[in-house]
HTML snippet that shows the backbone in 3Dmol.js (N, CA, C, O; Angstrom):
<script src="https://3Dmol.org/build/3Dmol-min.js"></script>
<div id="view" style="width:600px;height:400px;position:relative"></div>
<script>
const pdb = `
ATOM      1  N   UNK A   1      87.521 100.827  92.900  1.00  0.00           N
ATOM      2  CA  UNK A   1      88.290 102.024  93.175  1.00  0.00           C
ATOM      3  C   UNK A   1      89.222 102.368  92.017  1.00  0.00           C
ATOM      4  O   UNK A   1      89.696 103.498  91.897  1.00  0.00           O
ATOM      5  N   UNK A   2      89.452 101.464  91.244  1.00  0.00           N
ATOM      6  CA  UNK A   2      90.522 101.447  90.209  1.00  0.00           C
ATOM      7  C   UNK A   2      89.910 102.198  89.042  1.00  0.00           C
ATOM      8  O   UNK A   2      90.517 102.796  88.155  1.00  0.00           O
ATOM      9  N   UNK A   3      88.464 102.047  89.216  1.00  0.00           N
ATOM     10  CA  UNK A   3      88.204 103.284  87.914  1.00  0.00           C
ATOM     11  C   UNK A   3      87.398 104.223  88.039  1.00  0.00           C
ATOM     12  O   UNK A   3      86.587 104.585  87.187  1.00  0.00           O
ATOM     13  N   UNK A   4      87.642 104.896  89.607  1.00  0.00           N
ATOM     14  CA  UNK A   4      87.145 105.630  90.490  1.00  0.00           C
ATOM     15  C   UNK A   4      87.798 107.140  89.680  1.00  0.00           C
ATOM     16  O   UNK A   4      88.989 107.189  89.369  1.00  0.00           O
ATOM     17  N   UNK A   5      86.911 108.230  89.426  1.00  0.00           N
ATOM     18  CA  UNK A   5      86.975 109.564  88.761  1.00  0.00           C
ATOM     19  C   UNK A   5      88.180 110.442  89.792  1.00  0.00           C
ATOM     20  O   UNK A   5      87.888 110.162  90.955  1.00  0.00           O
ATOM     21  N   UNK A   6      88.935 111.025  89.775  1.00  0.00           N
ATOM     22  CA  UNK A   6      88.990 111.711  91.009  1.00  0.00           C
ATOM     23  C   UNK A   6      90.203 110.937  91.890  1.00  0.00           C
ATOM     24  O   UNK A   6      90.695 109.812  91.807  1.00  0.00           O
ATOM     25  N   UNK A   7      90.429 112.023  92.724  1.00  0.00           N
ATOM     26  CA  UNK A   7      91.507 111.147  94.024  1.00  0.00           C
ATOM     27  C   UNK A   7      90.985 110.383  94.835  1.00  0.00           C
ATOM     28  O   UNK A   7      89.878 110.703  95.269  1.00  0.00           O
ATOM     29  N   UNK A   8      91.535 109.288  95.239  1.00  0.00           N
ATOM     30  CA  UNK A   8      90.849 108.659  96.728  1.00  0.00           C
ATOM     31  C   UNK A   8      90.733 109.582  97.880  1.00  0.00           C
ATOM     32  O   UNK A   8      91.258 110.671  98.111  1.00  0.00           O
ATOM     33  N   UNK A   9      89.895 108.842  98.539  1.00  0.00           N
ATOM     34  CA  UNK A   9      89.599 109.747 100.080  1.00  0.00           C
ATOM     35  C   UNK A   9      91.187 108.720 100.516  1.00  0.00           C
ATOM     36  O   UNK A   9      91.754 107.820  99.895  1.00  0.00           O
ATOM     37  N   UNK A  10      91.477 109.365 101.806  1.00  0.00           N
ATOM     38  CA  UNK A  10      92.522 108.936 102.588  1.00  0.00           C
ATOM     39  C   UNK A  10      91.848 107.425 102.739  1.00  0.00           C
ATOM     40  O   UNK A  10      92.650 106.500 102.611  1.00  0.00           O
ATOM     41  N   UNK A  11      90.292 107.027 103.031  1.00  0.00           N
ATOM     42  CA  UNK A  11      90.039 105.844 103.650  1.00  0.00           C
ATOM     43  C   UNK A  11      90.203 105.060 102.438  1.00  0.00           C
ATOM     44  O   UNK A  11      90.752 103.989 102.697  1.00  0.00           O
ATOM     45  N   UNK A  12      89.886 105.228 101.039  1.00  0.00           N
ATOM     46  CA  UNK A  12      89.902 104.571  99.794  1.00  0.00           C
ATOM     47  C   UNK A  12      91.312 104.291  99.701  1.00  0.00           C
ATOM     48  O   UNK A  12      91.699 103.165  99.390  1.00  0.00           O
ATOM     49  N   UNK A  13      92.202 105.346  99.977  1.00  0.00           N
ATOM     50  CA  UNK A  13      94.102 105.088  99.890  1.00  0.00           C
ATOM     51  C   UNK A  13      94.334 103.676 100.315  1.00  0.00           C
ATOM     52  O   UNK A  13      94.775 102.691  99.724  1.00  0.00           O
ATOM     53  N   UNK A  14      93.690 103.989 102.102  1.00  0.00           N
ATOM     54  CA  UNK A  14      94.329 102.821 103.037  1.00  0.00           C
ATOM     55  C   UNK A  14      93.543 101.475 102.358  1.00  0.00           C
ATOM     56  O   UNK A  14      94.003 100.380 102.684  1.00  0.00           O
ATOM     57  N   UNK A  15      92.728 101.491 101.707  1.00  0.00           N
ATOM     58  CA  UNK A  15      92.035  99.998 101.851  1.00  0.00           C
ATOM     59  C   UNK A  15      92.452  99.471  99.963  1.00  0.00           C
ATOM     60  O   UNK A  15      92.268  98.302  99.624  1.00  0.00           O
ATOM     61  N   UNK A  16      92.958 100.450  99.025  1.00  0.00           N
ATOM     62  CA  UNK A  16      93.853 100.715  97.961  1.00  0.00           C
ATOM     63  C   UNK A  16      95.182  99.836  98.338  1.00  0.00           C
ATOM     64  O   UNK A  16      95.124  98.686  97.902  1.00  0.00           O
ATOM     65  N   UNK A  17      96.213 100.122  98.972  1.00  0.00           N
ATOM     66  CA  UNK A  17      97.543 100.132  99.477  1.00  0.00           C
ATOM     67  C   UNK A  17      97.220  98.502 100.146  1.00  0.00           C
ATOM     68  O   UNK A  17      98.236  97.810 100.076  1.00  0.00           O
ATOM     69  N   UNK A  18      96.179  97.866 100.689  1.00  0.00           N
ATOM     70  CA  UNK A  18      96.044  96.482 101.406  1.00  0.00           C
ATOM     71  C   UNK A  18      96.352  95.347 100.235  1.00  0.00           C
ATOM     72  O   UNK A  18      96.436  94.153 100.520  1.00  0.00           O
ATOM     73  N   UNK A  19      96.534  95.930  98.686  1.00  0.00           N
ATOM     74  CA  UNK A  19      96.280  94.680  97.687  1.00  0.00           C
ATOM     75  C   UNK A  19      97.614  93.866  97.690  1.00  0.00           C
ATOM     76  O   UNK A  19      97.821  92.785  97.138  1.00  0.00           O
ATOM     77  N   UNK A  20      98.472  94.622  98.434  1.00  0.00           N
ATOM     78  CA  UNK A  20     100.080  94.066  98.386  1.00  0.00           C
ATOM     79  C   UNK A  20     100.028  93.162  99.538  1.00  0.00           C
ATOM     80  O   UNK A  20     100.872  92.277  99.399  1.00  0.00           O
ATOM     81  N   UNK A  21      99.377  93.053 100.591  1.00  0.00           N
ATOM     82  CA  UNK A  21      99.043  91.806 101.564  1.00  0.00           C
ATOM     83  C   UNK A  21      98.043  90.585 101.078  1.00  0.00           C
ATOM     84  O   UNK A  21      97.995  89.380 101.324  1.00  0.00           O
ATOM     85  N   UNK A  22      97.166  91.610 100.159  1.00  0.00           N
ATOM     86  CA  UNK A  22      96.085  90.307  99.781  1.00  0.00           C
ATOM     87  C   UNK A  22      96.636  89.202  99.541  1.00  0.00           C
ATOM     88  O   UNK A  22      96.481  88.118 100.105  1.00  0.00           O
ATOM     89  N   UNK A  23      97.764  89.701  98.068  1.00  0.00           N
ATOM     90  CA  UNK A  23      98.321  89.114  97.439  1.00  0.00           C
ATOM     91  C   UNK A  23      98.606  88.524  98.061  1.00  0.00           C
ATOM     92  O   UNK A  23      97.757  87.794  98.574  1.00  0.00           O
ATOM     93  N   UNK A  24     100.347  88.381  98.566  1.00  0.00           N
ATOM     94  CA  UNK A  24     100.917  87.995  99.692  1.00  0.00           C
ATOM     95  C   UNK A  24     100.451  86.616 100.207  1.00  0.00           C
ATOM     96  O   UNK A  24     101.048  85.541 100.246  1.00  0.00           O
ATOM     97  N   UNK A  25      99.230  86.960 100.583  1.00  0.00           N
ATOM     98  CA  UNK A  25      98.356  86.256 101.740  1.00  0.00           C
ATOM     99  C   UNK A  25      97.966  84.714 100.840  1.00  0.00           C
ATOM    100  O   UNK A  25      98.301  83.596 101.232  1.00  0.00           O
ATOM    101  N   UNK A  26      97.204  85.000  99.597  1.00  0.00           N
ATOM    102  CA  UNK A  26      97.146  84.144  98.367  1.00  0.00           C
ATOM    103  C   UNK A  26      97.672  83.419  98.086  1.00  0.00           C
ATOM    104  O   UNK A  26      97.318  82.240  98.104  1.00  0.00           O
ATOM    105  N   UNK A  27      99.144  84.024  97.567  1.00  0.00           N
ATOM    106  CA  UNK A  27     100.363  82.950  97.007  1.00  0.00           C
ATOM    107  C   UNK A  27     101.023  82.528  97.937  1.00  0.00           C
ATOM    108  O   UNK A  27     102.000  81.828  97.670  1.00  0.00           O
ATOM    109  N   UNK A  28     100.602  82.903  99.700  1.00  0.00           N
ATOM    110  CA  UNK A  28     101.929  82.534 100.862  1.00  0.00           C
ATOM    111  C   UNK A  28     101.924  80.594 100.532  1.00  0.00           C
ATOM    112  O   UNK A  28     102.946  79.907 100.523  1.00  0.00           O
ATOM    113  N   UNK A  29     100.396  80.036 100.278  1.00  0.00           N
ATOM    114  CA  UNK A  29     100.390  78.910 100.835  1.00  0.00           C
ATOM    115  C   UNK A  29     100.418  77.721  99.066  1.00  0.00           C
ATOM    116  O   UNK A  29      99.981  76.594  98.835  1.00  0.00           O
ATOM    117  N   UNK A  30     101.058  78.612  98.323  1.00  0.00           N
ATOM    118  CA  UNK A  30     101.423  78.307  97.459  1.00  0.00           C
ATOM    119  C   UNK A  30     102.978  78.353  96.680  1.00  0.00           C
ATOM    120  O   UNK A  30     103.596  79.197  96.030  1.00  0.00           O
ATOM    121  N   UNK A  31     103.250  76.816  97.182  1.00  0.00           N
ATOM    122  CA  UNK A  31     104.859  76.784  96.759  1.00  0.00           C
ATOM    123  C   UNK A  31     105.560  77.177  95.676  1.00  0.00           C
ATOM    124  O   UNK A  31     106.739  77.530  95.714  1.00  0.00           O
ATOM    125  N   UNK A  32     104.689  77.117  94.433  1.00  0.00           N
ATOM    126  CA  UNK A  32     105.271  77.626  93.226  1.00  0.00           C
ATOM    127  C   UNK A  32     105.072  78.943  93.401  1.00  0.00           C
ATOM    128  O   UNK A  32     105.630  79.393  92.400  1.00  0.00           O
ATOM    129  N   UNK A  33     104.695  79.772  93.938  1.00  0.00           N
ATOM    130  CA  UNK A  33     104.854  80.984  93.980  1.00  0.00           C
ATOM    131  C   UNK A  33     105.932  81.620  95.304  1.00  0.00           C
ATOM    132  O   UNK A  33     105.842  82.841  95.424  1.00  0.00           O
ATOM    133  N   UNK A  34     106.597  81.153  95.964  1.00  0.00           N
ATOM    134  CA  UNK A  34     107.457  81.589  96.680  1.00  0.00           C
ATOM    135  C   UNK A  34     108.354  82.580  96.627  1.00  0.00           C
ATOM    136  O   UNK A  34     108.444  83.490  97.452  1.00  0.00           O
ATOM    137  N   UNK A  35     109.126  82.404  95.525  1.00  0.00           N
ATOM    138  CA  UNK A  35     109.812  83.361  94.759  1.00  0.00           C
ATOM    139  C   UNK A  35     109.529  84.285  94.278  1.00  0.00           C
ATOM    140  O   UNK A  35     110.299  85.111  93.788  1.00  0.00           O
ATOM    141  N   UNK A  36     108.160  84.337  94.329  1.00  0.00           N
ATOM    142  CA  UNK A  36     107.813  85.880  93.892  1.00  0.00           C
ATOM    143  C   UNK A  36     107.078  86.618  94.874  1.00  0.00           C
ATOM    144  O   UNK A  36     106.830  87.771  94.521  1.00  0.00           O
ATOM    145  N   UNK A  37     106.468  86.135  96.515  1.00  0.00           N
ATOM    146  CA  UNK A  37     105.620  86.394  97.441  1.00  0.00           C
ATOM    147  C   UNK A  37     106.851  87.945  97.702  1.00  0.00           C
ATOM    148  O   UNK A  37     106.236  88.991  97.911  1.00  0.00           O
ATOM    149  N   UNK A  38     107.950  88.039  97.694  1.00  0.00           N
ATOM    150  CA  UNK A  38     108.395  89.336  97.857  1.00  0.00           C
ATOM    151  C   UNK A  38     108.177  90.390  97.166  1.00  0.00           C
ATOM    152  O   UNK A  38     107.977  91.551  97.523  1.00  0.00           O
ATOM    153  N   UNK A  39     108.252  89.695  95.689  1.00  0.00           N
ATOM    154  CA  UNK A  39     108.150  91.477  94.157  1.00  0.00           C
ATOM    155  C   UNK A  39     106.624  91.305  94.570  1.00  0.00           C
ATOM    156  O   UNK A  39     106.232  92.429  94.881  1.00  0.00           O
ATOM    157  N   UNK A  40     105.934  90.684  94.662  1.00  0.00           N
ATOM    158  CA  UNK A  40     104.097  90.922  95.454  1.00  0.00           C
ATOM    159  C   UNK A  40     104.285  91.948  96.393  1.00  0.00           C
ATOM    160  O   UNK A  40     104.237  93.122  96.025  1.00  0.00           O
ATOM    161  N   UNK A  41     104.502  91.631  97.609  1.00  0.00           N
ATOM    162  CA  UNK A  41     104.536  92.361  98.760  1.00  0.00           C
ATOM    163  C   UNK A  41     105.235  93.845  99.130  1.00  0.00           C
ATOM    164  O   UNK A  41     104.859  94.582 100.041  1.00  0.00           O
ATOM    165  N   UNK A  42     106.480  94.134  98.086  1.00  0.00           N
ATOM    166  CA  UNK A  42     107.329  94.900  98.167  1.00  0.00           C
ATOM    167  C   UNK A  42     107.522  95.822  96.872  1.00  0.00           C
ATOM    168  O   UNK A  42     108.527  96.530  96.815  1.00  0.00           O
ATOM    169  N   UNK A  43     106.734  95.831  95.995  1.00  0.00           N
ATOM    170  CA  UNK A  43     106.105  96.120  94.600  1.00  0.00           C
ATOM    171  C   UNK A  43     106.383  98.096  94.836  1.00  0.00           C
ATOM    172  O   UNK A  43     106.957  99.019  94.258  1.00  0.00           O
ATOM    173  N   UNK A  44     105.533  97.857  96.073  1.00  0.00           N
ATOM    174  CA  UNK A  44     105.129  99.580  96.106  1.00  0.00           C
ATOM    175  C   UNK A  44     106.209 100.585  97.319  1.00  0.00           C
ATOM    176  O   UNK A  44     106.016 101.764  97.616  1.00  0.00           O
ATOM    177  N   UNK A  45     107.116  99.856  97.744  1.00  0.00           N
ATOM    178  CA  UNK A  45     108.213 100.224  98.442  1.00  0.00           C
ATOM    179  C   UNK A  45     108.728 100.982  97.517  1.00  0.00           C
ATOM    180  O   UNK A  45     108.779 100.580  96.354  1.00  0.00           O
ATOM    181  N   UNK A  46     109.344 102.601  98.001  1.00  0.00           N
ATOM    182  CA  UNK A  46     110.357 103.201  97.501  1.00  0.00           C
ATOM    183  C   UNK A  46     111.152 103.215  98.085  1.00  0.00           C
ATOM    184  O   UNK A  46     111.157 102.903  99.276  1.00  0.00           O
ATOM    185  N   UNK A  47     112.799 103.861  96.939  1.00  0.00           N
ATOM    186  CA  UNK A  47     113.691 103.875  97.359  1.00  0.00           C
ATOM    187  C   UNK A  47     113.764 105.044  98.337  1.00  0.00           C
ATOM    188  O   UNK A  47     114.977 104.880  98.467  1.00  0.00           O
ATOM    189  N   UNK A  48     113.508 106.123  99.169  1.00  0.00           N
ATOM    190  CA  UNK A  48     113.184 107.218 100.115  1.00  0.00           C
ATOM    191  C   UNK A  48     112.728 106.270 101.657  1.00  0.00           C
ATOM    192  O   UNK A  48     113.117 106.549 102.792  1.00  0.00           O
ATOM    193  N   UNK A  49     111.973 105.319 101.335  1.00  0.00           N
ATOM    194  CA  UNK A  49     111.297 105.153 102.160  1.00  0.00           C
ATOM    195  C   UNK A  49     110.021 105.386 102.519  1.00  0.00           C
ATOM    196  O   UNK A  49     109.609 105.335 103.678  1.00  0.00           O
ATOM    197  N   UNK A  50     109.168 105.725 101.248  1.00  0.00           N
ATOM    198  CA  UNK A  50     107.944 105.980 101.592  1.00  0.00           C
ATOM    199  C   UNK A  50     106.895 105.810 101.377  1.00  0.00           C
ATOM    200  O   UNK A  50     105.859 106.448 101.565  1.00  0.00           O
ATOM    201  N   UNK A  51     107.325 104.238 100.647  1.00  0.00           N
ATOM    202  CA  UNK A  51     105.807 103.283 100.472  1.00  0.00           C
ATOM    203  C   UNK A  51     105.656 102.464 101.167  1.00  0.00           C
ATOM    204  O   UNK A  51     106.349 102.371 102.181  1.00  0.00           O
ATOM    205  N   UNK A  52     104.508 101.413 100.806  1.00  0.00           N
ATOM    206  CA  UNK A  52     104.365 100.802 101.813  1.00  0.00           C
ATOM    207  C   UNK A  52     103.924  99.028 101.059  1.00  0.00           C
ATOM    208  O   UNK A  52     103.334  98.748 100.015  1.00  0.00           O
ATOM    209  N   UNK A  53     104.409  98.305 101.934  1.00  0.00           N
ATOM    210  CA  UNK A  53     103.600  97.928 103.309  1.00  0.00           C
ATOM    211  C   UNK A  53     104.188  98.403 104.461  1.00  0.00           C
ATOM    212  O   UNK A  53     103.652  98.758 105.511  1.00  0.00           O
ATOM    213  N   UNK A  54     106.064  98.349 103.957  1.00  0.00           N
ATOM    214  CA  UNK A  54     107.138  97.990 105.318  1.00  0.00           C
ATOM    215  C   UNK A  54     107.606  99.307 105.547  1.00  0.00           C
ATOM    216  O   UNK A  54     108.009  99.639 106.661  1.00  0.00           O
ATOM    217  N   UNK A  55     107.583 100.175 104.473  1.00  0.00           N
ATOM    218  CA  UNK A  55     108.920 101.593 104.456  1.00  0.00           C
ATOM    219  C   UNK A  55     109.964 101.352 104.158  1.00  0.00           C
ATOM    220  O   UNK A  55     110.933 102.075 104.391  1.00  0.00           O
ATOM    221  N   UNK A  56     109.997  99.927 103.384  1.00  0.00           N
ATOM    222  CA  UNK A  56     111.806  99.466 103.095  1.00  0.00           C
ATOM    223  C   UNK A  56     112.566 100.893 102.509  1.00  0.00           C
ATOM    224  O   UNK A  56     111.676 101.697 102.234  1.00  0.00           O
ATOM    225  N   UNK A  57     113.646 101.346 102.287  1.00  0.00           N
ATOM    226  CA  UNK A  57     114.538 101.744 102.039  1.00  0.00           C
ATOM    227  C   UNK A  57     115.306 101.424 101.441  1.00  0.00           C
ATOM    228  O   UNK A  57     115.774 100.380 101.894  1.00  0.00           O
ATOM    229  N   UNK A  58     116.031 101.911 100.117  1.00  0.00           N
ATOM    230  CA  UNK A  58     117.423 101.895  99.416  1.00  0.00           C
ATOM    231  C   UNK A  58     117.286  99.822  99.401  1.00  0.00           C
ATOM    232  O   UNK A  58     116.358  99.015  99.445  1.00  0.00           O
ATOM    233  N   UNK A  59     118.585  99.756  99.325  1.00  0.00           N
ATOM    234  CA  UNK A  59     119.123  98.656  98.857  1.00  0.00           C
ATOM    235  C   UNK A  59     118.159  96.875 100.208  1.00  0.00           C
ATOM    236  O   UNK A  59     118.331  95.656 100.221  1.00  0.00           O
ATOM    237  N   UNK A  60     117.338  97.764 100.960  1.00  0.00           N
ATOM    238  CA  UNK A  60     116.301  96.967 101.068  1.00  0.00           C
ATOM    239  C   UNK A  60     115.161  96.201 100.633  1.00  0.00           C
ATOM    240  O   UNK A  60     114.605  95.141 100.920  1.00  0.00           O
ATOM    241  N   UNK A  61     115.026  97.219  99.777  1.00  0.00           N
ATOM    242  CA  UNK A  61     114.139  96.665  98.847  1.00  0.00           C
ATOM    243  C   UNK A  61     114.227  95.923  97.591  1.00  0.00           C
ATOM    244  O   UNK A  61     114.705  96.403  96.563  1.00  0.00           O
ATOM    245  N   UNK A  62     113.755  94.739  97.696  1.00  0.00           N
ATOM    246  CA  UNK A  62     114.189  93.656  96.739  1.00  0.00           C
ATOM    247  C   UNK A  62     114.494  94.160  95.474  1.00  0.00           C
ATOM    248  O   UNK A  62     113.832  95.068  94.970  1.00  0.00           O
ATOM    249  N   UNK A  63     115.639  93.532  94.816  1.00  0.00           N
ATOM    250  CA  UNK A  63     115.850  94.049  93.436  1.00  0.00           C
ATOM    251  C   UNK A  63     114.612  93.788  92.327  1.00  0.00           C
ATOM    252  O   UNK A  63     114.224  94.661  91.550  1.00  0.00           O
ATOM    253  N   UNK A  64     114.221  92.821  92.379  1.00  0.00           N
ATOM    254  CA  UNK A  64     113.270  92.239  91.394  1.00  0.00           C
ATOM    255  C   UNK A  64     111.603  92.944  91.776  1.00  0.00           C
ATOM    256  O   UNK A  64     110.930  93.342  90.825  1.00  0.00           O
ATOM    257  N   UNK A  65     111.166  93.025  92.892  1.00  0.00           N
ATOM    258  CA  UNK A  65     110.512  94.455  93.357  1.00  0.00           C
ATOM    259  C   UNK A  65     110.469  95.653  92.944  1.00  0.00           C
ATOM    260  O   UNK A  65     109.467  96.281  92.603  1.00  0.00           O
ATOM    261  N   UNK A  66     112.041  96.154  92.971  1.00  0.00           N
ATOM    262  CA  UNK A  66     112.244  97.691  91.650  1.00  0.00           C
ATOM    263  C   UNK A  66     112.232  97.383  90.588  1.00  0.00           C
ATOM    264  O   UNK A  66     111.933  98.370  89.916  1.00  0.00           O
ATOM    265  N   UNK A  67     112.456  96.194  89.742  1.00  0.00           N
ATOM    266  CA  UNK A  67     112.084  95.916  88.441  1.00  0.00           C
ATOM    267  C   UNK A  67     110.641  95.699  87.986  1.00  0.00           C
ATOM    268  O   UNK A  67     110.250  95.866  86.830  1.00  0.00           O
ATOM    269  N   UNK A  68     109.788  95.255  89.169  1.00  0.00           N
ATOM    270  CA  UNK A  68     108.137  95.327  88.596  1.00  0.00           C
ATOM    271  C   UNK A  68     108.000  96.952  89.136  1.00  0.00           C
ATOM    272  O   UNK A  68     107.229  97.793  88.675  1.00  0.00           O
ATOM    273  N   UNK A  69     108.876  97.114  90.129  1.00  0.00           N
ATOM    274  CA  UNK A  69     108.265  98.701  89.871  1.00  0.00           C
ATOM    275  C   UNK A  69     107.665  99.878  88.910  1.00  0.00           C
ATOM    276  O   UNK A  69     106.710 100.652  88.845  1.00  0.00           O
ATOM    277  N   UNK A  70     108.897  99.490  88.178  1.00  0.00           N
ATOM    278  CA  UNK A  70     109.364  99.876  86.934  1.00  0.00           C
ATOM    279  C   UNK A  70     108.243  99.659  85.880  1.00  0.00           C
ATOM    280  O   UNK A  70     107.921 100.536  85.079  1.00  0.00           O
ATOM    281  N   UNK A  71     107.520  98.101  85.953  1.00  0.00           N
ATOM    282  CA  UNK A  71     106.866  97.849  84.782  1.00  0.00           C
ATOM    283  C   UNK A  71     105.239  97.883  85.255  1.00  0.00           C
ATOM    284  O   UNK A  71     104.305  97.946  84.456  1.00  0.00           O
ATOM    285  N   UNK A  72     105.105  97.827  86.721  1.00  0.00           N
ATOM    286  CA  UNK A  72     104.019  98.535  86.965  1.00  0.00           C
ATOM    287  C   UNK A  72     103.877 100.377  86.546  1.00  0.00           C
ATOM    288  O   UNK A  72     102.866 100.742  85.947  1.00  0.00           O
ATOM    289  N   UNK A  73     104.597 101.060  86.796  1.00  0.00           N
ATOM    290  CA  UNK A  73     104.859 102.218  86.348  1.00  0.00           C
ATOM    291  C   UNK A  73     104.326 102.701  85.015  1.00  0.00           C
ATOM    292  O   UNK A  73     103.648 103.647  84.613  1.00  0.00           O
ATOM    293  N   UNK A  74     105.036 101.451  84.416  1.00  0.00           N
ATOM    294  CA  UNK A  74     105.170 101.714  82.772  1.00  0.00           C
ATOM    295  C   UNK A  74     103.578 101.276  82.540  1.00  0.00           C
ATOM    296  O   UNK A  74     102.793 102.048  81.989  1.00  0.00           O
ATOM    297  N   UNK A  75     103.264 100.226  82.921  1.00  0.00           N
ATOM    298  CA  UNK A  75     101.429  99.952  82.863  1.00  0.00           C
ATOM    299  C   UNK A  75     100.862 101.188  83.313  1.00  0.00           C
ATOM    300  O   UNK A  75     100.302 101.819  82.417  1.00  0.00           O
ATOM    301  N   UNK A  76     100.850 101.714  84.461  1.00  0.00           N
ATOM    302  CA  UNK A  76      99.965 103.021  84.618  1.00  0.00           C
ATOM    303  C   UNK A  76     100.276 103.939  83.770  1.00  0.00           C
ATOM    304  O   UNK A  76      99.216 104.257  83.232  1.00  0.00           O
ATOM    305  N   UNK A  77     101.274 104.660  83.263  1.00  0.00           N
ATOM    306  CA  UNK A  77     101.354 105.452  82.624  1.00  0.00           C
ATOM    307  C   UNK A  77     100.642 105.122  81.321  1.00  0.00           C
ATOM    308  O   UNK A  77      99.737 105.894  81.004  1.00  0.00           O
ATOM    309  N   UNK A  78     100.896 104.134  80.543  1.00  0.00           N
ATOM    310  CA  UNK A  78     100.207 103.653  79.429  1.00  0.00           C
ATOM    311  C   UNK A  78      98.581 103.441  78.952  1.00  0.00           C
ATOM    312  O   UNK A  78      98.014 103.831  77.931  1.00  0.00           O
ATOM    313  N   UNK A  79      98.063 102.656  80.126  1.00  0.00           N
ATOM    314  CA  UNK A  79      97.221 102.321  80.327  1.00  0.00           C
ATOM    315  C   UNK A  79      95.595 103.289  80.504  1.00  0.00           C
ATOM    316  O   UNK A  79      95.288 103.996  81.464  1.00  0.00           O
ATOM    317  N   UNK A  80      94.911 103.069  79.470  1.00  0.00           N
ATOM    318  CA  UNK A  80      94.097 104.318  79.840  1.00  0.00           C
ATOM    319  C   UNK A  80      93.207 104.315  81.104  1.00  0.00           C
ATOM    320  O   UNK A  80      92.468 103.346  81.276  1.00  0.00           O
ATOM    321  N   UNK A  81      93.220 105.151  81.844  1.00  0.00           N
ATOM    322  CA  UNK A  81      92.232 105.585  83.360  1.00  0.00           C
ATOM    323  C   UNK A  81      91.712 106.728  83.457  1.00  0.00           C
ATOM    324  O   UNK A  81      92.078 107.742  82.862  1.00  0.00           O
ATOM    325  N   UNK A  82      90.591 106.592  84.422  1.00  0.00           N
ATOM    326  CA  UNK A  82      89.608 107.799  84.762  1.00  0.00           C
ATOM    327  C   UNK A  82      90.947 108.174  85.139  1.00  0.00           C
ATOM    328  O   UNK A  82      91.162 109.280  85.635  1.00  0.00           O
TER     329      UNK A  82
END
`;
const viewer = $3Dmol.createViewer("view");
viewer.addModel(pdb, "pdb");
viewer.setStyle({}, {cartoon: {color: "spectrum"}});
viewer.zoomTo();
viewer.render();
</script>
């Protein structure tokens, strides 16, 4: 889907938007990764409220979360894509 031409269908969105649980799910049963099972999970949360997994909000959403925000951001923009 990632080097899919075009917009997703709504069904490509929803099954798009699941990679923040995959993750999650991966590193849960892995101790050295603990500390980061949140900037995983909470990556695509905005400050409005209108990402997802959870809908966190404002100062809910992990600080270190808005900092990969940030550098996921900066990867898409950079990064060449269909």
């Amino acid at each position: 889907m990632l080097l899919k031409k075009g917009k997703l269908t709504p069904e490509e969105w929803e099954i798009m938007k699941q990679h923040v649980l995959i993750g999650e799910k991966i590193c849960q049963p892995l101790r050295s990764m603990q500390g980061v099972i949140p900037i995983i999970r909470h990556h695509h949360e905005r400050w409005d409220g209108s990402g997802y997994p959870d809908g966190l909000k404002g100062e809910k959403v992990p600080y270190l979360a808005q900092v990969f925000q940030i550098i996921d951001i900066y990867d898409a923009l950079t990064s060449e894509r269909p």
